[in-house]
C-alpha positions in Angstrom: 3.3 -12.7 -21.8 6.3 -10.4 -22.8 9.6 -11.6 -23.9 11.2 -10.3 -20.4 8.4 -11.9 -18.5 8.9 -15.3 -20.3 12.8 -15.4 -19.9 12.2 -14.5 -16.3 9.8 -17.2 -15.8 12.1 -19.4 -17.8 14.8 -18.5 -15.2 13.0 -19.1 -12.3 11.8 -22.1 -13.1 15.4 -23.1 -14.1 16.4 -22.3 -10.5 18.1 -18.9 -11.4 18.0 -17.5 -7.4 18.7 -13.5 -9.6 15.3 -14.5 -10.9 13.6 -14.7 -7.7 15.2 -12.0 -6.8 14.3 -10.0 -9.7 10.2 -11.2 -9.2 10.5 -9.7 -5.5 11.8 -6.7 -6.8 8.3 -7.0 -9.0 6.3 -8.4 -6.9 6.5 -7.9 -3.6 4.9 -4.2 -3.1 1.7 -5.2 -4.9 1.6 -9.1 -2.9 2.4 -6.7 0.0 -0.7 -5.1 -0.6 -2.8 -8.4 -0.9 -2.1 -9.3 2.6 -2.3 -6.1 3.9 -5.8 -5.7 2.8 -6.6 -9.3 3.8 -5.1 -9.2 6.7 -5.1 -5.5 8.4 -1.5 -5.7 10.2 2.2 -4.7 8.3 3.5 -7.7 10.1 1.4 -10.3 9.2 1.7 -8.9 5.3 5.1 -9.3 5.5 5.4 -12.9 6.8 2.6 -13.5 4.3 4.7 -12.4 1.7 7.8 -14.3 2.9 6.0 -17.7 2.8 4.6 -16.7 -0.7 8.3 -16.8 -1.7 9.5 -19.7 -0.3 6.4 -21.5 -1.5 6.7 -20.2 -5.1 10.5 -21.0 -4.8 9.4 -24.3 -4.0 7.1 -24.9 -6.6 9.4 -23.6 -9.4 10.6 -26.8 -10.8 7.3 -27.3 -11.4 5.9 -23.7 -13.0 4.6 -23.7 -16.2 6.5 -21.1 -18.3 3.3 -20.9 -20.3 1.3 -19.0 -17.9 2.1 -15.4 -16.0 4.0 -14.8 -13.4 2.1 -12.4 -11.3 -1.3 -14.0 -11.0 0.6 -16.9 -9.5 1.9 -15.2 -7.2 -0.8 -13.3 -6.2 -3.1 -16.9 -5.8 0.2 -18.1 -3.6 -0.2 -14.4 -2.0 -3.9 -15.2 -0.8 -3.3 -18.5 -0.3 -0.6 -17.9 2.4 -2.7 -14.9 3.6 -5.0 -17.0 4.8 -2.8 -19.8 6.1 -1.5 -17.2 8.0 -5.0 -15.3 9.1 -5.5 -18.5 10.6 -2.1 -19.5 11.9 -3.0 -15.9 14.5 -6.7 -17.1 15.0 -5.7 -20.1 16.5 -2.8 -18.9 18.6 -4.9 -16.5 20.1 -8.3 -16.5 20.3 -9.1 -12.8 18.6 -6.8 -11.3 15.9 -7.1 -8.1 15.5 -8.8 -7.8 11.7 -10.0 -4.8 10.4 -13.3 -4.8 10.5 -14.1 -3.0 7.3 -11.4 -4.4 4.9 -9.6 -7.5 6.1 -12.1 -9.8 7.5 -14.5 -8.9 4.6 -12.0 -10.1 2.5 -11.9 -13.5 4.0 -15.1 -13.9 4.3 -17.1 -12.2 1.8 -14.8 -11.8 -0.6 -16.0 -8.8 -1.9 -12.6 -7.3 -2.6 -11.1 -10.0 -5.7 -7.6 -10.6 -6.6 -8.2 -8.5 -9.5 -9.6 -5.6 -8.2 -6.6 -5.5 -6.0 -4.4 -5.9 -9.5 -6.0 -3.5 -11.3 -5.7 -1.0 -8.6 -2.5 -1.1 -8.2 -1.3 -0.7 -11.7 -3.6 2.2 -11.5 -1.1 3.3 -8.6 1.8 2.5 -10.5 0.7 4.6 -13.1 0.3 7.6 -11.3 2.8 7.6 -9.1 5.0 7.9 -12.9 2.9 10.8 -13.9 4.5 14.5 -13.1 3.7 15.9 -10.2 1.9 18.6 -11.8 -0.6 16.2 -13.3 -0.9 13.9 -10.8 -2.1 16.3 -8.3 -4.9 17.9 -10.6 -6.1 14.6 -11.1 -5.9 14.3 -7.4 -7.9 16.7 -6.4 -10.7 16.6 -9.3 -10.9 12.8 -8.9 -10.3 12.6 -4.8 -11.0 15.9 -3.6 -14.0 16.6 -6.0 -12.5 19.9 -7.5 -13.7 21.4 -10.5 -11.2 22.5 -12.8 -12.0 26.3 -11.6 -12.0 24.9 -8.3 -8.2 23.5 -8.9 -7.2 26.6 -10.9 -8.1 28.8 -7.7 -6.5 26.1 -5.1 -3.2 25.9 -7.4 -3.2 29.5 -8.4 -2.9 28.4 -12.0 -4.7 29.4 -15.1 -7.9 27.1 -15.9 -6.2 26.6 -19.3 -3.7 24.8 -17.3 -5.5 23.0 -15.8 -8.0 21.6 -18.7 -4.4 20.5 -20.4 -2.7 19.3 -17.4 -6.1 16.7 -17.1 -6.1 16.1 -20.6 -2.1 15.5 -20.6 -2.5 13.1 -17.8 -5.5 11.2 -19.0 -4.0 10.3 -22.3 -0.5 9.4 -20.2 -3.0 7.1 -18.0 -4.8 5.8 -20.6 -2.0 4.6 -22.5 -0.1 3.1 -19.4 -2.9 1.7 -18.4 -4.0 -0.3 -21.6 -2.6 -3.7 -20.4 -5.5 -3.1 -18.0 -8.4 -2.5 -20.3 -7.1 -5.7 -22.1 -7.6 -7.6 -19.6 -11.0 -6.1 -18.1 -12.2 -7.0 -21.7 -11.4 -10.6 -21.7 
């Protein structure tokens, strides 16, 4: 854990409320994400990630500054997810669950916390790439391009194109490395 991450810890668990507010600031897009893919409705993601707030607000005093912030978070995340997947089930009968992400996710549990984690640093990290490199890597890796294929649809040189992907992969890599780290472990 960083030095910013342990004095923010420190601070929450101190009752510091600019802490809390910092760890939404954080926080809440990628817990946002958790419930929306557990769930399947904006709504219920955001209550979820309401009453993951309060409840980690709650439990500060007794937080362990020894340990990270955002997988706790993220276990509070799924934990309220699915007090609140069934909060819905048994107010009416049949909620609404996607079919192909959220009920899976509850059931099956094919999609782990840390597959959600890991890709939404990956998001966070491209979304701080250029644009220029962001969308080669876009279409090669999304759209199935080759880099011929990109240099055409761009109207770019190949050249271009080889070091805009070769620009972007190092940026990713390096960004990304926190990632690797942890895969390995």
């Amino acid at each position: 854990m960083g030095d910013s991450d342990a004095t923010l810890a420190e601070r929450f668990r101190g009752g510091d409320q600019s802490a809390l507010t910092e760890m939404y600031r954080l926080y809440s897009a990628p817990m946002f994400v958790i419930a929306l893919k557990m769930l399947g409705r904006r709504d219920l993601a955001a209550d979820t990630v309401q009453r993951a707030f309060v409840q980690a607000w709650q439990a500060a005093g007794r937080f362990d500054v020894g340990r990270e912030l955002q997988p706790w978070l993220y276990a509070i995340t799924r934990r309220a997810a699915i007090d609140v997947y069934r909060r819905e089930r048994r107010a009416s009968e049949t909620l609404p669950l996607d079919p192909d992400g959220a009920d899976r996710a509850l059931v099956s549990e094919d999609v782990t916390l840390d597959e959600t984690w890991r890709a939404w640093e990956v998001r966070r990290a491209l979304d701080q790439l250029h644009p220029d490199e962001r969308e080669v890597l876009r279409l090669a890796y999304h759209e199935g391009y080759t880099q011929s294929e990109i240099a055409e649809h761009l109207g770019i040189a190949l050249g271009t194109v080889k070091s805009r992907t070769a620009r972007a992969q190092r940026r990713l890599a390096g960004m990304l490395q926190h990632v690797r780290d942890e895969v390995a472990t």
